[in-house]
LOKE-567188 format. One record per residue (C-alpha): residue in one letter; residue number from 1; x, y, z. Coordinates in nm, 2 decimals, always signed. Last residue first. Example, Ala and Ser with C-alpha at 12.3 -4.5 7.8 and 13.67 -1.06 7.14 Angstrom:
<robas>
 aa   i      x      y      z
  S   2  +1.37  -0.11  +0.71
  A   1  +1.23  -0.45  +0.78
</robas>
This chain:
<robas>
 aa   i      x      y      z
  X 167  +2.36  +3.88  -4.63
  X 166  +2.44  +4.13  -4.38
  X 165  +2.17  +4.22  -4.12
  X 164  +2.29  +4.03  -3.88
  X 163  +2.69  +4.02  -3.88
  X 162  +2.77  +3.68  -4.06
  X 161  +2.92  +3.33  -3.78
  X 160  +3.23  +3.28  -3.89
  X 159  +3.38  +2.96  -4.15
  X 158  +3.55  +3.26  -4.34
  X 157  +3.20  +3.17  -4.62
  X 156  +2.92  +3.29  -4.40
  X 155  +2.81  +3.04  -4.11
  X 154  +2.42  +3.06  -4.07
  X 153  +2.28  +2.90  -4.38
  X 152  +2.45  +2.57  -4.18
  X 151  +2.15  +2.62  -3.92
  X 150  +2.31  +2.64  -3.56
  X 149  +2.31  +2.30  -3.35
  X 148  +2.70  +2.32  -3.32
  X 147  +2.69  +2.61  -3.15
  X 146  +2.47  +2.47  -2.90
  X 145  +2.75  +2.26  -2.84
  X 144  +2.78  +1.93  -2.83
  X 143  +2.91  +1.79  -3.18
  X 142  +3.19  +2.05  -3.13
  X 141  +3.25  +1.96  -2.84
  X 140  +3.37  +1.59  -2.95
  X 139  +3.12  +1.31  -2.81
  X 138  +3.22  +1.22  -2.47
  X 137  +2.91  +1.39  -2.35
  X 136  +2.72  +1.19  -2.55
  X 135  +2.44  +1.50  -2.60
  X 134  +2.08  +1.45  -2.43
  X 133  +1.88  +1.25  -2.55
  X 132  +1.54  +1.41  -2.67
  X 131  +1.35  +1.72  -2.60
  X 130  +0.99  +1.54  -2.48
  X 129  +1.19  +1.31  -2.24
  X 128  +1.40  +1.63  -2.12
  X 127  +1.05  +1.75  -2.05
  X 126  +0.94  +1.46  -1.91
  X 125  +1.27  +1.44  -1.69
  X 124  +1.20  +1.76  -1.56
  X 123  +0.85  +1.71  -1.45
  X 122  +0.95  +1.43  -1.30
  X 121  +1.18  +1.58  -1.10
  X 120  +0.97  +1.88  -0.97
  X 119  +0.66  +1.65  -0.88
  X 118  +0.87  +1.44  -0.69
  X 117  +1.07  +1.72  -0.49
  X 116  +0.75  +1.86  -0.45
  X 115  +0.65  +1.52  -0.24
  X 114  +0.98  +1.55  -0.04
  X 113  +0.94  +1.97  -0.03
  X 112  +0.64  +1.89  +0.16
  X 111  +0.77  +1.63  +0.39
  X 110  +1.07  +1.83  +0.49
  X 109  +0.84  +2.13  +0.57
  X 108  +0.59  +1.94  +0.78
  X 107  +0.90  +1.86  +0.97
  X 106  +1.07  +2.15  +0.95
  X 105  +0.78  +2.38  +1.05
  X 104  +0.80  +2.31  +1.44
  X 103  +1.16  +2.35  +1.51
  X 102  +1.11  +2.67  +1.34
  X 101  +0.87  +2.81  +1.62
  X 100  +0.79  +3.15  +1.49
  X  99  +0.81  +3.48  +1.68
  X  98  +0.95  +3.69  +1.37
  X  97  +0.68  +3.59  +1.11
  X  96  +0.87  +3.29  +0.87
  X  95  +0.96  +3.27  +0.44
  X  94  +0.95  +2.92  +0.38
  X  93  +1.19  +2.82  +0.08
  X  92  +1.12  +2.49  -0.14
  X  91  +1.39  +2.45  -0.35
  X  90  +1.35  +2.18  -0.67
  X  89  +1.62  +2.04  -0.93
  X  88  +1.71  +1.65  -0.75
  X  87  +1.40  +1.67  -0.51
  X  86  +1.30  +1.99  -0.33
  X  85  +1.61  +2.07  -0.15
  X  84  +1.50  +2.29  +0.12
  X  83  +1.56  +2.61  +0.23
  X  82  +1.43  +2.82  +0.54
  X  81  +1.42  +3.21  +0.57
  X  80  +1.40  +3.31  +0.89
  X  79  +1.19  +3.62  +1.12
  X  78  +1.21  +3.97  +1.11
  X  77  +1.51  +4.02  +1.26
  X  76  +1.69  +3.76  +1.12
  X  75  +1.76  +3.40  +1.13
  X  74  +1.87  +3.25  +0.79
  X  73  +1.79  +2.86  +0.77
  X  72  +1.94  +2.66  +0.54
  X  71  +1.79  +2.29  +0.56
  X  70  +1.95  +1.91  +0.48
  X  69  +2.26  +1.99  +0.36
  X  68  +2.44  +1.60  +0.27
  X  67  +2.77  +1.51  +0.44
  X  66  +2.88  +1.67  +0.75
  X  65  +3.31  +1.64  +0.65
  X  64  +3.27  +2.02  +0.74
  X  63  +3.38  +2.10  +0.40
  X  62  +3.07  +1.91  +0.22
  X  61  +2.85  +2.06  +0.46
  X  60  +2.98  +2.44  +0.40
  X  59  +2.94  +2.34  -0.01
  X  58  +2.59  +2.27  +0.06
  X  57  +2.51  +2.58  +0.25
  X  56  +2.65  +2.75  -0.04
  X  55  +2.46  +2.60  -0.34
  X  54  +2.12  +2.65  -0.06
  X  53  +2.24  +3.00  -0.02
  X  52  +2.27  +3.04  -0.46
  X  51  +1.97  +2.86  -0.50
  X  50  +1.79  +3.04  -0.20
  X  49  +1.88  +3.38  -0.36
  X  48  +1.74  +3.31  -0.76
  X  47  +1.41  +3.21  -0.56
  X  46  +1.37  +3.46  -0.37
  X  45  +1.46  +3.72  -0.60
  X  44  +1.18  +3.56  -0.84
  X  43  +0.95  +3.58  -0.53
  X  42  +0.99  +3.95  -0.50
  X  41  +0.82  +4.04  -0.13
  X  40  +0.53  +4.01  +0.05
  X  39  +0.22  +3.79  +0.07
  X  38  +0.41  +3.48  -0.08
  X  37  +0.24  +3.15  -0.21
  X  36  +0.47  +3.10  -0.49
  X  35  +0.53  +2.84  -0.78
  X  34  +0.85  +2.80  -0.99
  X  33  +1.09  +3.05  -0.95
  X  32  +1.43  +3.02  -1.14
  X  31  +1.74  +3.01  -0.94
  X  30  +1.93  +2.69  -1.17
  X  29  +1.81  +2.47  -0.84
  X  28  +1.48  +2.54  -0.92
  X  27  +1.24  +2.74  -0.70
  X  26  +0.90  +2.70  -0.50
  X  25  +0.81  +2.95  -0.26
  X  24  +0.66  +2.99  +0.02
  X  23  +0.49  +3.25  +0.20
  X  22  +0.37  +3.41  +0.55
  X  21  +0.49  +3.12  +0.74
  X  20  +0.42  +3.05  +1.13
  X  19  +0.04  +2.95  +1.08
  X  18  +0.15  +2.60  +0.94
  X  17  -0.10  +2.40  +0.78
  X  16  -0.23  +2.69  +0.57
  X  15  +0.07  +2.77  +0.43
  X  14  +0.12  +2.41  +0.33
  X  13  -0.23  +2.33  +0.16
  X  12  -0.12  +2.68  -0.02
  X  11  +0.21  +2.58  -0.17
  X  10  +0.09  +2.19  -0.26
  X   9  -0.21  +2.35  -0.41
  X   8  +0.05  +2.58  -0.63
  X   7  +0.24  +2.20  -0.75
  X   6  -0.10  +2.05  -0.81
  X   5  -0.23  +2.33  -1.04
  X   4  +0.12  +2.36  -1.17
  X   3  +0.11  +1.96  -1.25
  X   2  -0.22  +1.97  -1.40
  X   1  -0.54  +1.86  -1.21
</robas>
């Protein structure tokens, strides 16, 4: 099974474990969606949305003296929306029905986004891998730039970058 076979199995075996969610979604901590089991509603939204409340909920934590976020959960009519770091780059968020028992789901929650987190990670590091090292980042910003990385075909005689079109 490949890693988005397992990561989307992960999804569903979780959904059906817990009757009180009607989706989940799996995000990265840069707001890009992943995997989704969701019935209703944009998952891409979803995802870009729980990094930026997860970023927040974090930064709430850290100013409480609380130490590291475990959950954001957003009550609302309609039921919550729960975040969880997934790893060092992964979000898990459960999307709930309005009666749910939230108390319930975060266990079973915690330990799915755990083993995610673990797919998510290494999945990231193989493709760093696969990229090669990143930049010194002491090296001068010029060396480190993706400007830097441009063709030298691409900078016209002034040193600037040509209009396209113009040879």
């Amino acid at each position: 099974m490949d890693a988005d076979a397992a990561i989307r199995a992960e999804l569903y075996r979780l959904r059906r474990r817990l009757p009180d969610l009607s989706g989940a979604v799996l995000g990265g901590v840069d707001g890009l969606m992943v995997a989704c089991d969701l019935t209703a509603g944009d998952p891409h939204h979803l995802a870009a949305l729980s990094a930026a409340t997860l970023g927040i909920g974090h930064r709430f934590a850290q100013s409480a003296g609380h130490g590291a976020l475990h959950e954001s959960v957003v009550r609302s009519a309609g039921g919550c929306v729960i975040t969880y770091p997934a790893g060092a780059y992964g979000l898990l968020t459960l999307v709930t029905y309005p009666d749910s028992n939230v108390e319930r789901i975060h266990p079973e929650a915690r330990a799915t986004a755990q083993r995610l987190g673990t797919m998510v990670d290494s999945l990231r590091h193989a493709a760093a891998m696969a990229n090669g090292p990143s930049p010194d980042p002491t090296a001068p910003l010029a060396v480190r730039t993706p400007m830097a990385t441009l063709p030298a075909d691409l900078w016209a005689e002034t040193g600037g970058l040509r209009p396209p079109g113009l040879h």
